[in-house]
N, CA, C and O atoms as a GROMACS GRO file, in nm:
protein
  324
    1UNK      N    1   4.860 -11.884   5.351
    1UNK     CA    2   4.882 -12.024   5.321
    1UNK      C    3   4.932 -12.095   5.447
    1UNK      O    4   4.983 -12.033   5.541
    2UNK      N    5   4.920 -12.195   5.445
    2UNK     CA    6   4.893 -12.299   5.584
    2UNK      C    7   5.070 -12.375   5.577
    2UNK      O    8   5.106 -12.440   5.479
    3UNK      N    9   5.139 -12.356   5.669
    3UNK     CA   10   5.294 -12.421   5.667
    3UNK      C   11   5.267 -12.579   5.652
    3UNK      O   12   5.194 -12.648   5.724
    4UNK      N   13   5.350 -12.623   5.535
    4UNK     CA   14   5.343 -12.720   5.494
    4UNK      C   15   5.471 -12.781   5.545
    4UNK      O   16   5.573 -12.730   5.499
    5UNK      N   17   5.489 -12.902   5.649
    5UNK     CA   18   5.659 -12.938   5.686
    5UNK      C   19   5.582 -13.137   5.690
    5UNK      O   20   5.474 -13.197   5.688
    6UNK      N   21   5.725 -13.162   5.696
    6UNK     CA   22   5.678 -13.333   5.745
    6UNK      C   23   5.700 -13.337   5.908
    6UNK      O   24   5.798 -13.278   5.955
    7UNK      N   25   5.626 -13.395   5.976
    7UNK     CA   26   5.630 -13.396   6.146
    7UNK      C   27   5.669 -13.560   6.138
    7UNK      O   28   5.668 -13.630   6.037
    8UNK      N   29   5.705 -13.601   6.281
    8UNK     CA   30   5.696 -13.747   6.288
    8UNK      C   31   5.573 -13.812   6.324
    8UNK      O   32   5.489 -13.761   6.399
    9UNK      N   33   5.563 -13.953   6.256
    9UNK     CA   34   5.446 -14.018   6.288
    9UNK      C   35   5.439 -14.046   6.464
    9UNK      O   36   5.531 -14.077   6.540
   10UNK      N   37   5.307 -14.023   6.492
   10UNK     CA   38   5.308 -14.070   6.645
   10UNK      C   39   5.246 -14.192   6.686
   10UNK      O   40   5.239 -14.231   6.802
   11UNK      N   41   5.197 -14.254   6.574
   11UNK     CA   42   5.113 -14.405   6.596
   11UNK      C   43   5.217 -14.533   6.700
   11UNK      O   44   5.331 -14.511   6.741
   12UNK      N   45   5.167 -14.616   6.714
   12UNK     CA   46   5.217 -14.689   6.835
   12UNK      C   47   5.322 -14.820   6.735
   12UNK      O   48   5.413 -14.896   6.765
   13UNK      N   49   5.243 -14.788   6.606
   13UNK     CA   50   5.334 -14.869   6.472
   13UNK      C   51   5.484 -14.844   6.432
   13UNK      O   52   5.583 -14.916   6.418
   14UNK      N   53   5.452 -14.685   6.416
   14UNK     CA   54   5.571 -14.611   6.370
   14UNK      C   55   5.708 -14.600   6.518
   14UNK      O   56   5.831 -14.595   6.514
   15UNK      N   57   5.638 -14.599   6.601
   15UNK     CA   58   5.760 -14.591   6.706
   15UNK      C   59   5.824 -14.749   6.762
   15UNK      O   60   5.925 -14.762   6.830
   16UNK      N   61   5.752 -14.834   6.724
   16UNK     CA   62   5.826 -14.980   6.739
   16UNK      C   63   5.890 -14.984   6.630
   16UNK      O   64   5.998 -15.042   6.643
   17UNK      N   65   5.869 -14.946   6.526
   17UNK     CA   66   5.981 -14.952   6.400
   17UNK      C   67   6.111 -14.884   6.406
   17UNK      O   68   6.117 -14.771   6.455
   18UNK      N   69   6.226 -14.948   6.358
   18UNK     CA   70   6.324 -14.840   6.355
   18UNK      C   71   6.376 -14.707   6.276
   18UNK      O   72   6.341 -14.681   6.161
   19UNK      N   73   6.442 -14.649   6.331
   19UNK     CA   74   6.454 -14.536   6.209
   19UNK      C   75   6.323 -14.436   6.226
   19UNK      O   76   6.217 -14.491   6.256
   20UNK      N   77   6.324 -14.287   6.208
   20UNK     CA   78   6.182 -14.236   6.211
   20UNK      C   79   6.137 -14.208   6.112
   20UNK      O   80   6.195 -14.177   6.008
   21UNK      N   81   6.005 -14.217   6.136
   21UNK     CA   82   5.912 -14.205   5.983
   21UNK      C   83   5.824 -14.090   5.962
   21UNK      O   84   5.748 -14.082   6.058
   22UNK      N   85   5.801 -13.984   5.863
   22UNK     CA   86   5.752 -13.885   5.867
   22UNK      C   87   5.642 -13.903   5.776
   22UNK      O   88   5.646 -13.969   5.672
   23UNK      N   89   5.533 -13.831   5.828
   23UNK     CA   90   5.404 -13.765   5.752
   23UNK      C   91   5.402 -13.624   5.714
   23UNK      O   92   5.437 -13.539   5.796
   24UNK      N   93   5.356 -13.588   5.570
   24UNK     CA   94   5.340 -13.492   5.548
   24UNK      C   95   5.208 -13.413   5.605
   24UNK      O   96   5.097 -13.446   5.563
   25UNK      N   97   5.226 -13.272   5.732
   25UNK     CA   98   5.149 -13.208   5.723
   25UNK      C   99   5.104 -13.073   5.652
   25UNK      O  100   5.186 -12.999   5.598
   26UNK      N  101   4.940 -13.044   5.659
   26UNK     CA  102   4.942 -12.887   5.604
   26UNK      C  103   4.887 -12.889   5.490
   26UNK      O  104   4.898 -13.003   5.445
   27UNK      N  105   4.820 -12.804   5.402
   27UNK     CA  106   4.818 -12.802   5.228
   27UNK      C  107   4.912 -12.784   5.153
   27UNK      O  108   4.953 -12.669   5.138
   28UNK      N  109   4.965 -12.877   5.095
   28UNK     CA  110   5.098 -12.887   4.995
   28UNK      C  111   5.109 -12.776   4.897
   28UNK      O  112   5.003 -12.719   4.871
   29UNK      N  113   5.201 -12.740   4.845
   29UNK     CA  114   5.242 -12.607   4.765
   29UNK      C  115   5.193 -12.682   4.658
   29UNK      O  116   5.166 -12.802   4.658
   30UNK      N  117   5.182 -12.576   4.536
   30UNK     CA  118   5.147 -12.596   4.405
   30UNK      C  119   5.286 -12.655   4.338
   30UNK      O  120   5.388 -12.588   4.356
   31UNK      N  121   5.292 -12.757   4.275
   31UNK     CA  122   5.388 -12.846   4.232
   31UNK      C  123   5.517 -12.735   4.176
   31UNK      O  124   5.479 -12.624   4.140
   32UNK      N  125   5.614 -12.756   4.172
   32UNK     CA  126   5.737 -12.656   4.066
   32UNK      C  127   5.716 -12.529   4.166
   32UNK      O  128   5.735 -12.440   4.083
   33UNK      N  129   5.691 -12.464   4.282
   33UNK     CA  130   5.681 -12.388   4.379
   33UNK      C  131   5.821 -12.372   4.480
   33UNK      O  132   5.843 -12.268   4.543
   34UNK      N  133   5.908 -12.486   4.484
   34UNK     CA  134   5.985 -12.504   4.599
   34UNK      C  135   5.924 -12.561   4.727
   34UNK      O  136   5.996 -12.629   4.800
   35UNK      N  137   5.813 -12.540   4.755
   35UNK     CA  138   5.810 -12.547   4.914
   35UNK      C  139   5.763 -12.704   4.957
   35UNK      O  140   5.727 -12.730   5.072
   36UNK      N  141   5.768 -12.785   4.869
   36UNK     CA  142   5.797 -12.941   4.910
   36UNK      C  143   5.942 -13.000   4.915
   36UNK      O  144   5.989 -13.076   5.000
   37UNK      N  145   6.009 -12.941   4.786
   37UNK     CA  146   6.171 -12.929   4.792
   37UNK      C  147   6.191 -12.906   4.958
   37UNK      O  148   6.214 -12.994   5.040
   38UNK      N  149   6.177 -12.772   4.979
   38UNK     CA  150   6.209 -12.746   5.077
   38UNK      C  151   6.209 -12.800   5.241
   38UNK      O  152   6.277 -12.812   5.343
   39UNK      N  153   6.047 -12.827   5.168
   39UNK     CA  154   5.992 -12.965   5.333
   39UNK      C  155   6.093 -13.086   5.359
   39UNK      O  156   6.154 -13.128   5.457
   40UNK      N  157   6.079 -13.128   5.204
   40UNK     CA  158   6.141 -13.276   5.258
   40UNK      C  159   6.311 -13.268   5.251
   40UNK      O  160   6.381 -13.368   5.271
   41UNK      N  161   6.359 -13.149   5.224
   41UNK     CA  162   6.514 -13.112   5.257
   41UNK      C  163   6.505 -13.105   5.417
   41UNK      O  164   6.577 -13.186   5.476
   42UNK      N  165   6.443 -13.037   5.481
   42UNK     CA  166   6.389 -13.011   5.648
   42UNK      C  167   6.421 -13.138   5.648
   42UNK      O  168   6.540 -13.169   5.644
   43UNK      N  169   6.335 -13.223   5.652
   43UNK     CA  170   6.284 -13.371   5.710
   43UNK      C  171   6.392 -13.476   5.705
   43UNK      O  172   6.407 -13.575   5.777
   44UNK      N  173   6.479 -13.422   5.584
   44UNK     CA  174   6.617 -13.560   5.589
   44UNK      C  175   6.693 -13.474   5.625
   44UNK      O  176   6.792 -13.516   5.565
   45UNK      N  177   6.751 -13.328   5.709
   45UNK     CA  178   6.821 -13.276   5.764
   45UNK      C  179   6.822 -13.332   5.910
   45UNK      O  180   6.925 -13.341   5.978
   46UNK      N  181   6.659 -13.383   5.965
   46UNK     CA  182   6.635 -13.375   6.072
   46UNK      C  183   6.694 -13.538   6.067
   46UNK      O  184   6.775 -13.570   6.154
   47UNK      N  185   6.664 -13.612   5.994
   47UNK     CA  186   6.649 -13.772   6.004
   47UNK      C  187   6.822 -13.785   5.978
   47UNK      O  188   6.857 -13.902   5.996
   48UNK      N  189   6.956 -13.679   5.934
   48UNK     CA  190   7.023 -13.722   5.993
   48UNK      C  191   7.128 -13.712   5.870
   48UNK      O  192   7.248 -13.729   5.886
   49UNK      N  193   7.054 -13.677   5.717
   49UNK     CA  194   7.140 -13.712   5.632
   49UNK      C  195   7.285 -13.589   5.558
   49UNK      O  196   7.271 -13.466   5.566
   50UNK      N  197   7.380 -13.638   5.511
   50UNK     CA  198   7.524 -13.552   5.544
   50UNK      C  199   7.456 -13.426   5.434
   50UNK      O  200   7.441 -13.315   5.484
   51UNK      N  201   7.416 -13.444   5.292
   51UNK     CA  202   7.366 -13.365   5.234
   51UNK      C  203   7.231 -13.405   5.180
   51UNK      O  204   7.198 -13.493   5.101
   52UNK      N  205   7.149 -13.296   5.259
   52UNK     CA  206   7.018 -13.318   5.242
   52UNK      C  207   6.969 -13.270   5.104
   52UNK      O  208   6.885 -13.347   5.058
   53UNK      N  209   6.995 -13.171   5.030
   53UNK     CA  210   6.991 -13.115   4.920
   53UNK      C  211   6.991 -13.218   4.796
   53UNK      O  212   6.898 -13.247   4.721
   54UNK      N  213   7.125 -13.265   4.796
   54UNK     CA  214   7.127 -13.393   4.716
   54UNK      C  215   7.028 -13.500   4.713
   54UNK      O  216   6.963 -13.535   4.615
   55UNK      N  217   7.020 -13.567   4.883
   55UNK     CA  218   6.900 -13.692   4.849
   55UNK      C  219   6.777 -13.608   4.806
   55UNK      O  220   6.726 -13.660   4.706
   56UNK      N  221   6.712 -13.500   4.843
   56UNK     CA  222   6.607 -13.452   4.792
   56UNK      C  223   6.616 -13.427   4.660
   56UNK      O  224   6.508 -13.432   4.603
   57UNK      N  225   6.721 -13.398   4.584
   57UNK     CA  226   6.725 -13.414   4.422
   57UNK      C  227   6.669 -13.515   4.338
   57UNK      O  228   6.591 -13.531   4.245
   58UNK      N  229   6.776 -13.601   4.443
   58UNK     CA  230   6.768 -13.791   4.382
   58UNK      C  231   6.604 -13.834   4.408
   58UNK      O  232   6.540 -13.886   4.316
   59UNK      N  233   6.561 -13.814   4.501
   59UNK     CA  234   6.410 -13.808   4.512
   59UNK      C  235   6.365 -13.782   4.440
   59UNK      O  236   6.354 -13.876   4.361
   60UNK      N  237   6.303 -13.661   4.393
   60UNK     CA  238   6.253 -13.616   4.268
   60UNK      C  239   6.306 -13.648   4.168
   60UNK      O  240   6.230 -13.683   4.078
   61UNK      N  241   6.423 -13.650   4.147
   61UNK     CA  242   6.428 -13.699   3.987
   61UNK      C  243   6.366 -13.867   4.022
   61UNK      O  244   6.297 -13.890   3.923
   62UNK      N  245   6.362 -13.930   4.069
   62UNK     CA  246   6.336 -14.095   4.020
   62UNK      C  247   6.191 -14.059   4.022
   62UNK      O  248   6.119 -14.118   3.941
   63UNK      N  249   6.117 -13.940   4.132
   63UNK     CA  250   5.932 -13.936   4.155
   63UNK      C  251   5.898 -13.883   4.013
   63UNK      O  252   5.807 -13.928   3.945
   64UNK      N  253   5.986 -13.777   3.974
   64UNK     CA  254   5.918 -13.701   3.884
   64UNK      C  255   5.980 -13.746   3.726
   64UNK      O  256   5.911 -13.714   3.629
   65UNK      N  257   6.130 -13.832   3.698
   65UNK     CA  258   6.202 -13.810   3.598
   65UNK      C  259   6.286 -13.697   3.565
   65UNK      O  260   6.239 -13.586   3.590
   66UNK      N  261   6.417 -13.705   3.508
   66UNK     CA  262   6.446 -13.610   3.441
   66UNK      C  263   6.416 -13.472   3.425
   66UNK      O  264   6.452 -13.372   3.486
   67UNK      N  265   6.302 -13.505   3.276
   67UNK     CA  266   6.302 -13.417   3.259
   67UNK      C  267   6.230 -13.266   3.300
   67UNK      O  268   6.256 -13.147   3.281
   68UNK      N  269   6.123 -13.345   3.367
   68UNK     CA  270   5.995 -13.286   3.480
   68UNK      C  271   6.101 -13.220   3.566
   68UNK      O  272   6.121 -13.100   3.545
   69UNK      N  273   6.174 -13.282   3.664
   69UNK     CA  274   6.242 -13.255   3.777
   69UNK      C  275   6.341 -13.158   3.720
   69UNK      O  276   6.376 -13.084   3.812
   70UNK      N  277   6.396 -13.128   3.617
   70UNK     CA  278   6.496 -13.032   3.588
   70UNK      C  279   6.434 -12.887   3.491
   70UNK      O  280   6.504 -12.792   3.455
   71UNK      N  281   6.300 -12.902   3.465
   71UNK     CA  282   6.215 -12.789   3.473
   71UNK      C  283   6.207 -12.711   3.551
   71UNK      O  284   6.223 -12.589   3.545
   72UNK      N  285   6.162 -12.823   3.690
   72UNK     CA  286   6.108 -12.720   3.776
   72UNK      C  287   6.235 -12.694   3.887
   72UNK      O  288   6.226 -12.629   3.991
   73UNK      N  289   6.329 -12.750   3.847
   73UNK     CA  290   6.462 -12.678   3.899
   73UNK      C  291   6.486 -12.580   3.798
   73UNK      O  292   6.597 -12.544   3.837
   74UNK      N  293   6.469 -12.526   3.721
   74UNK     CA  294   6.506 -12.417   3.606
   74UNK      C  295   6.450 -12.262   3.679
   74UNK      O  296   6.491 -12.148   3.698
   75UNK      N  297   6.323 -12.352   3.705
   75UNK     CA  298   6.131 -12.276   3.755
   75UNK      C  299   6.196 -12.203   3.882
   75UNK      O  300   6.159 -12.089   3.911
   76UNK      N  301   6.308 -12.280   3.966
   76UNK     CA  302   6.274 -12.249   4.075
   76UNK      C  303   6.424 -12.161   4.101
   76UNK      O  304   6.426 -12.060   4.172
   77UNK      N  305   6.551 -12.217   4.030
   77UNK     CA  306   6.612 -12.102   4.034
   77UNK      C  307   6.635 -11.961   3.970
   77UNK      O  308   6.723 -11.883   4.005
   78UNK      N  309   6.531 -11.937   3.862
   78UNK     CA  310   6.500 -11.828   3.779
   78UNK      C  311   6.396 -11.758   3.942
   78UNK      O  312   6.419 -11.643   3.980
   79UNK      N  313   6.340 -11.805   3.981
   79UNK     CA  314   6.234 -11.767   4.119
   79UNK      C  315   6.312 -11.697   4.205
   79UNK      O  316   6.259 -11.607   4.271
   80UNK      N  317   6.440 -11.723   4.218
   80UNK     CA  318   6.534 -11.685   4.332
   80UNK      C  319   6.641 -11.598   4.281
   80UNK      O  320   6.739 -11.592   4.355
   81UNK      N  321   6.646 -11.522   4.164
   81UNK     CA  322   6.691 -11.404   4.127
   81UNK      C  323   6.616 -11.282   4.178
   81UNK      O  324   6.654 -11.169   4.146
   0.00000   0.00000   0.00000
């Protein structure tokens, strides 16, 4: 399987803007997998934030809801036993 991470944009758009902006590269994991969790925990580690774990929660729960998002947190720490 092909490493899936977010890189920074290199367009001539994204670097006059402030703040950096990331694209997702690679073939994305199969949804409830972890390894997008995991990407975009990377990506706001890098962009600076105190706990990255958390905003990537808050992310998913507003992308996915509730109750979706606390499935596949169920999915994913039963995975890691």
């Amino acid at each position: 399987m092909a490493w899936f991470r977010y890189v920074k944009r290199s367009s001539s758009r994204a670097k006059r803007t402030p703040g950096k902006s990331y694209v997702a590269k690679g073939k994305k994991p199969r949804l409830g997998q972890g390894g997008r969790f995991k990407a975009l925990k990377g990506a706001l580690k890098k962009k600076g934030a105190r706990t990255p774990g958390a905003l990537a929660a808050w992310i998913g729960r507003k992308k996915y809801g509730k109750s979706k998002f606390q499935k596949m947190s169920v999915a994913g720490r039963r995975r890691k036993r």
